[in-house]
N, C-alpha and C positions, 0 to 999 in steps of 0.2 A: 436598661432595656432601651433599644431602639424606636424611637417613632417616626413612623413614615407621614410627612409631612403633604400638607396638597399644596400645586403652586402659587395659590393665593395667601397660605400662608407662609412660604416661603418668601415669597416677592414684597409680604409685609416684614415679614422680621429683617431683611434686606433696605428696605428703606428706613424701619426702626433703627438700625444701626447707625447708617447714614447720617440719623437726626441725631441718634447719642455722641454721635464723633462733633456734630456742628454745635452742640450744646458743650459738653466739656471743653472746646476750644474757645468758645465765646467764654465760658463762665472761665479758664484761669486767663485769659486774656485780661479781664475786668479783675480778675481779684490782684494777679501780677503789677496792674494799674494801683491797685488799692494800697496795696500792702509798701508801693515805692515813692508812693505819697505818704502814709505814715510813718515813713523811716524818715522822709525832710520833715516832715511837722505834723506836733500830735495833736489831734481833735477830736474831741469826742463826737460830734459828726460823723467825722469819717470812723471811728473808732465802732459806732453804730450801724456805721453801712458795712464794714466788714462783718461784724456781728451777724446780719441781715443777710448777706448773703452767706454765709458757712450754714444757717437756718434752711435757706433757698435749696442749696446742696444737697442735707439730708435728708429734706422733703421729696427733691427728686429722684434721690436716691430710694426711696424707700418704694414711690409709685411704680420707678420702674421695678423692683422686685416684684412688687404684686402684681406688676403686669405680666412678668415671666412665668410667675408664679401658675397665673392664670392662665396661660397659655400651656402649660406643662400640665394642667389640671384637664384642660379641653382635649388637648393631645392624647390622654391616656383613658379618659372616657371612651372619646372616640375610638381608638384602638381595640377597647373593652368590648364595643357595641359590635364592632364589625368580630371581632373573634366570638363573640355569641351569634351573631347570626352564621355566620362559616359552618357552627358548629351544630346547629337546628336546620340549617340545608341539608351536613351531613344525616344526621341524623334522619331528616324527612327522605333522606336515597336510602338508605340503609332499610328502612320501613318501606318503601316502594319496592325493593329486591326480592 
């Protein structure tokens, strides 16, 4: 099912994106870094910052699910409420006739 979106929340999921695209280029820029430094010499430092951020990752990974999640959640409330009211307007014409 379709939800019809307002342009506030359009123009936020718009800029959400935006941020998911500046975040995964930073985060494998850093790990690309990481990962080409543990191939010339191993450390477990660095061994632990890789660790650390693959953690980073599926932390953010996970918020941003909940945040779509939530947004998909508001979306179809919202949708719910407006098609009940539509339907108690019809209803109150119907009884005014």
């Amino acid at each position: 099912m379709i939800q019809s979106r307002t342009d506030k929340e359009t123009t936020y999921l718009k800029l959400e994106t935006l941020e998911d695209i500046k975040y995964m280029n930073n985060f494998n820029l850093v790990s690309s870094i990481l990962l080409k430094w543990s191939k010339i010499k191993k450390n477990p430092d660095l061994n632990s910052m890789i660790e650390a951020m693959n953690e980073i990752a599926f932390y953010n990974l996970k918020l941003k699910r909940e945040r779509d999640d939530l947004l998909e959640i508001i979306s179809t409330y919202r949708a719910d409420k407006i098609r009940a009211i539509e339907r108690a307007r019809r209803c109150e014409e119907k009884l005014q006739d």
